[in-house]
NUVO-952739 format. One line per field, with one value per residue (C-alpha): x, y, z. Coordinates in pm, 1 decimal, padded with zeros to 6 digits. Layout:
px <- (X:...)
py <- (Y:...)
pz <- (Z:...)
***
This chain:
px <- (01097.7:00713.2:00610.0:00839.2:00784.9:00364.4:00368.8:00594.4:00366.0:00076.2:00232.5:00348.5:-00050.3:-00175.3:00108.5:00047.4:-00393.4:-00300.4:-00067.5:-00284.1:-00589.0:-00351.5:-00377.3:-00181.0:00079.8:00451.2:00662.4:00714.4:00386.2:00247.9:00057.7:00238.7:-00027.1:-00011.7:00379.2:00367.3:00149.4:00339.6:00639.7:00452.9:00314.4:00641.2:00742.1:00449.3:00485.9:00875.4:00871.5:00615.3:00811.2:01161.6:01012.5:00802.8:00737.0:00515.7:00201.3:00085.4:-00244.8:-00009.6:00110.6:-00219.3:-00441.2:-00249.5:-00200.9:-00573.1:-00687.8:-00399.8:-00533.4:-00906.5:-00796.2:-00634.0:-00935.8:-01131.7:-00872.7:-00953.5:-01328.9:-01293.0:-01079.7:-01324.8:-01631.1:-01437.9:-01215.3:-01089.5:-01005.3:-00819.0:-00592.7:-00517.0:-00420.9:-00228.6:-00141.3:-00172.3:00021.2:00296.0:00392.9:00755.9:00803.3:00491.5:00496.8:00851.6:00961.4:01121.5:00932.0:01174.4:00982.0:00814.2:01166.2:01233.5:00864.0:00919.7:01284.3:01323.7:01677.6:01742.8:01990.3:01656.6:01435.0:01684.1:01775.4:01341.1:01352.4:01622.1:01402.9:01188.1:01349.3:01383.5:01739.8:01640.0:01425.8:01397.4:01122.7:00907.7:00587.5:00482.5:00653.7:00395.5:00484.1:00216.8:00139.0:00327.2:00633.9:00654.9:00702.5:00435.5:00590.2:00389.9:00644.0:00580.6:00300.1:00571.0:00843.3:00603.5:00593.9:00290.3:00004.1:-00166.1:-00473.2:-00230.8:-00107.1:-00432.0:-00370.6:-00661.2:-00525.9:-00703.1:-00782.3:-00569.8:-00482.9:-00593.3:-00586.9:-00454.9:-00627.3:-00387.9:-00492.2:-00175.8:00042.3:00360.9:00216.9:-00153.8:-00467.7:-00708.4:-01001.6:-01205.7:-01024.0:-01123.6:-01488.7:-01488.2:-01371.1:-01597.7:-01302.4:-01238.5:-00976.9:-01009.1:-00925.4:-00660.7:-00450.5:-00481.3:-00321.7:-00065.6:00034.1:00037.6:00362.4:00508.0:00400.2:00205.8:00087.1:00009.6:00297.1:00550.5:00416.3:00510.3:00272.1:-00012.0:-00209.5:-00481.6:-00574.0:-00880.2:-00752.3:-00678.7:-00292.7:-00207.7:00128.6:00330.8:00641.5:00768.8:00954.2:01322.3:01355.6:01068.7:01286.7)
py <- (-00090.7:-00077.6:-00026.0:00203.3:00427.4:00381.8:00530.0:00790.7:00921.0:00872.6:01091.8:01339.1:01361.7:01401.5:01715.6:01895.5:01863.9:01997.6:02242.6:02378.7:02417.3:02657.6:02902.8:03094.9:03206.8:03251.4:03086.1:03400.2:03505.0:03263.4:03249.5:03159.8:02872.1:02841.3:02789.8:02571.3:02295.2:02319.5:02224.0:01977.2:01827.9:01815.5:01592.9:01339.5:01244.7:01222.2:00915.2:00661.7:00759.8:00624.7:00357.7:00083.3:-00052.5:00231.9:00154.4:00451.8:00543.3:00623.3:00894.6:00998.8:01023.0:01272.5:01475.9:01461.6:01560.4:01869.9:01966.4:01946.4:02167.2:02440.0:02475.3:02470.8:02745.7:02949.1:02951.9:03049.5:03331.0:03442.7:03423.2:03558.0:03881.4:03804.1:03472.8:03578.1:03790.4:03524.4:03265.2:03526.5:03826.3:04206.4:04405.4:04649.7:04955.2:04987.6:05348.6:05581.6:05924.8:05932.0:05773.3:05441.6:05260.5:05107.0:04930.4:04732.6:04655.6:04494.3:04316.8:04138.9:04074.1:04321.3:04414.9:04795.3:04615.5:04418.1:04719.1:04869.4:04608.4:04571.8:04933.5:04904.1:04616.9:04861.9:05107.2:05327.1:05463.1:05724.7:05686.7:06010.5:06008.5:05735.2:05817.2:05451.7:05128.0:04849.3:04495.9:04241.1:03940.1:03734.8:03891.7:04157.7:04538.3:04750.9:05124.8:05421.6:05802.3:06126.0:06276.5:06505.4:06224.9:05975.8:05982.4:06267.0:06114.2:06265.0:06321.6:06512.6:06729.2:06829.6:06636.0:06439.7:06129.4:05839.1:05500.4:05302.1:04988.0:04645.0:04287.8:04131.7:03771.4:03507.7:03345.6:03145.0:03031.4:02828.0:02676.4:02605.6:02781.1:02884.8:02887.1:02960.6:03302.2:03331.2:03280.7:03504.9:03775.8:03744.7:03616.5:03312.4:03076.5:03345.6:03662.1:03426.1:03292.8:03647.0:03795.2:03517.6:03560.0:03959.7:03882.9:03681.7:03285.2:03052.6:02871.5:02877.2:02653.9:02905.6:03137.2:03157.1:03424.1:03598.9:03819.7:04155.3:04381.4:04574.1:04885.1:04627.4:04593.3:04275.8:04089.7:03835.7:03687.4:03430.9:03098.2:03087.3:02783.6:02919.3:03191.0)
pz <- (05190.2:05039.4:05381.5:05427.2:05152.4:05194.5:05550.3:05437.5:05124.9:05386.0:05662.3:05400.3:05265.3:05598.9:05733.5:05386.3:05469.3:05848.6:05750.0:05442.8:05786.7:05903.0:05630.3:05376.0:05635.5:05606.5:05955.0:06040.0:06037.8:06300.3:06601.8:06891.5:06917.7:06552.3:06550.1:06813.1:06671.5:06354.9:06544.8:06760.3:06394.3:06251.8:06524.0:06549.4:06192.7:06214.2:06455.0:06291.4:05973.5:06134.0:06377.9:06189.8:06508.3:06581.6:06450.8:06195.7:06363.7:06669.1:06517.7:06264.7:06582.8:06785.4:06438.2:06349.4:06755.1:06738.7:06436.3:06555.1:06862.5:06645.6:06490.4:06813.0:06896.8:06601.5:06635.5:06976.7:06906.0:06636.5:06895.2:07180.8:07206.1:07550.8:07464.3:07146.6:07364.7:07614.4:07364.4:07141.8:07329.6:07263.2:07058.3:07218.1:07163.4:07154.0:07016.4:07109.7:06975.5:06901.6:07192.2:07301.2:07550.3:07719.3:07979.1:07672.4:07557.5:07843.6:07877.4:07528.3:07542.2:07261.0:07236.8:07081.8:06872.9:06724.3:06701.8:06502.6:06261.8:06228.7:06144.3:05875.2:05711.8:05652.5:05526.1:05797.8:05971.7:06125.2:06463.7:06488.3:06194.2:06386.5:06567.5:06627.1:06610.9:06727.8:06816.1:06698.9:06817.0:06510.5:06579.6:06275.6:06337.6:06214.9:06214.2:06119.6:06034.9:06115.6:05857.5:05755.0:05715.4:05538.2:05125.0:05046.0:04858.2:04562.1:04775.4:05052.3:04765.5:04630.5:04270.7:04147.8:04026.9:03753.1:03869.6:03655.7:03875.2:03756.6:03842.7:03513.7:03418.9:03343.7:03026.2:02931.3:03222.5:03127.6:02834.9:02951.0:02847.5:03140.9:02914.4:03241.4:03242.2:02894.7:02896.8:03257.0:03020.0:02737.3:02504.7:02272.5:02123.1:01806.6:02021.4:02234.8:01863.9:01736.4:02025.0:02057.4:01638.8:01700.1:01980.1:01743.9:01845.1:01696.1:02001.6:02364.1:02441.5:02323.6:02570.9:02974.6:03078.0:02897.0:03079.2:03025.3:03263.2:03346.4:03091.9:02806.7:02885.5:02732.3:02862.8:02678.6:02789.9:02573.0:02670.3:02656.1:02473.1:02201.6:02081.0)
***
């Protein structure tokens, strides 16, 4: 059972290091190659894990060399344009200037059925209002309108409009205090308790989520169970 349990936390180390290589990527948002060795992963750690007759560097070797050829991959891909597009493909167009390419349909096994439903993720029912619908090479469906169909901008309209977007800093989050937010923004404890008394707690661990933005926003959200 110890043994069990030791190759099991081991396994589960080494998949979360190999996986985290890969990136911040959703599934979906995958490389064919990419996918792949995450299935292929998956699969090496799953039998030393059930078969203790396996021995454990069995299964860590051919993680550790799939891993090291992703990231072979990768750089290659980065150095090398024509490589990148062997490995990964090109992007299709499946609806060019308003119309539906069906010979790319038919190229990426792309039903209408499917390039409908994509379109209705996105808000869009009418394909009459679509100048582009590209295919890329994780499998999403980029799809640029009409100018005349798409929402106007301010610019577009001829309305000069303020910059007031900002990235607020978390200073409290679930309790904690990120004091390295804190001195980042030129603040202290004092500035921190005086905000925290002014929404009505007396201490950080009342508080879920305290933020300020770039314009001075400031953004409390008390915890449930503080109230």
């Amino acid at each position: 059972m110890a043994t069990a349990f030791a190759r099991t936390i081991l396994l589960y180390i080494i998949l979360m290091l190999a996986i985290r290589a890969l990136g911040k990527r959703q599934i979906g948002e995958l490389e064919p190659v990419e996918l792949v060795l995450t299935l292929l992963i998956s699969d090496l750690a799953a039998v030393p894990m059930q078969d203790f007759g396996i021995p454990l560097l069995n299964g860590v070797v051919p993680i550790i060399t799939l891993l090291s050829l992703s990231m072979l991959l990768s750089f290659l891909s980065m150095r090398s344009i024509r490589f990148r597009r062997l490995v990964c493909g090109n992007p299709t167009t499946l609806i060019e200037n308003g119309v539906i390419r069906q010979d790319a349909l038919r190229r990426n096994r792309f039903t209408v059925d499917e390039l409908i439903e994509e379109l209705r993720a996105q808000g869009v029912t009418d394909l009459t209002t679509v100048k582009y619908a590209v295919l890329e090479t994780n499998g999403q469906l980029s799809v640029l309108l009409y100018p005349a169909e798409a929402p106007a901008t301010p610019k577009q309209l001829g309305r000069p409009v303020r910059d007031d977007v900002f990235l607020p800093v978390v200073f409290v989050n679930d309790g904690r205090v990120l004091h390295k937010s804190l001195r980042a923004c030129g603040l202290d404890e004092a500035w921190l308790q005086r905000t925290l008394q002014r929404y009505g707690h007396r201490a950080a661990d009342e508080v879920l989520l305290l933020t300020m933005d770039g314009a001075g926003r400031v953004l409390c959200v008390g915890k449930e169970a503080a109230k």
